[in-house]
C-alpha positions as CSV (number, residue, x, y, z in Angstrom):
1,X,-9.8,-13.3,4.8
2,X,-11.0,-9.7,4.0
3,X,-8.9,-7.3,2.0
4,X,-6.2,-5.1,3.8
5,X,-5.7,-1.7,2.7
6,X,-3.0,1.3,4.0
7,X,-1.8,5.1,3.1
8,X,1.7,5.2,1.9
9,X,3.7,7.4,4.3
10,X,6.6,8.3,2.1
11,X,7.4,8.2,-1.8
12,X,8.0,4.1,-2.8
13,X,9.0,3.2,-6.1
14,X,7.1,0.2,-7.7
15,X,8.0,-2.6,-10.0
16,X,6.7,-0.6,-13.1
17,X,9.1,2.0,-12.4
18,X,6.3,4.6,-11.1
19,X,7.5,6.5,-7.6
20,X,4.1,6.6,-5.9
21,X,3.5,9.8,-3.7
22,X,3.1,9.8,0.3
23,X,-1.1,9.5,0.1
24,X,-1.1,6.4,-2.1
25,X,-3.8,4.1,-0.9
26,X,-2.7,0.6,-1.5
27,X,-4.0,-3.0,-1.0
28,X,-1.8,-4.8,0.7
29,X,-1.3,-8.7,1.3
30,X,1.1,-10.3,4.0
31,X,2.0,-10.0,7.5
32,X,5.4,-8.9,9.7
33,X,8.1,-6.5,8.3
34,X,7.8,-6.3,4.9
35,X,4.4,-6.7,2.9
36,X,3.4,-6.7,-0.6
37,X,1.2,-3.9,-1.7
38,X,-0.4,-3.5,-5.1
39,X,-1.9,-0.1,-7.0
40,X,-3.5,-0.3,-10.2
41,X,-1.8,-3.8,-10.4
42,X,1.6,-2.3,-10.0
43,X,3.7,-4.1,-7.2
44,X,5.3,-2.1,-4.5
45,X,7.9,-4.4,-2.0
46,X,6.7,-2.0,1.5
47,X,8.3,-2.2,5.0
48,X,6.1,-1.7,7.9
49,X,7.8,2.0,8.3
50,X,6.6,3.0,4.9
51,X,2.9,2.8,5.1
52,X,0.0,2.7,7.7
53,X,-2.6,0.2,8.1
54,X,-6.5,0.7,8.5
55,X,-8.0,2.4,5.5
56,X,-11.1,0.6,4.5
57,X,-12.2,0.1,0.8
58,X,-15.3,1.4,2.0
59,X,-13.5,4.3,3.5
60,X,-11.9,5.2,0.7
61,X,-15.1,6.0,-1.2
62,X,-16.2,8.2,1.1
């Protein structure tokens, strides 16, 4: 299964404590209405409102 990535459309806390901006592009594993996203390792607990799907890791190095 290839890697899902997604913009964070408003602030989300994650486990570490860290409040990660609207912008944040995340990897994301999981399907329905809430998913599990990871930046820099950090976990963030997301619901389908708070992020958008379709960012490519290839996308985001451009």
């Amino acid at each position: 299964m290839a890697p899902r990535f997604g913009t964070l459309i408003v602030p989300v806390p994650g486990l570490s404590g860290t409040t990660y901006p609207p912008g944040t592009k995340v990897a994301i594993r999981g399907r329905g209405a809430t998913v599990d996203a990871f930046v820099h390792g950090d976990w963030l607990p997301l619901a389908w409102w708070e992020f958008t799907e379709g960012i490519t890791e290839d996308a985001a190095e451009d």
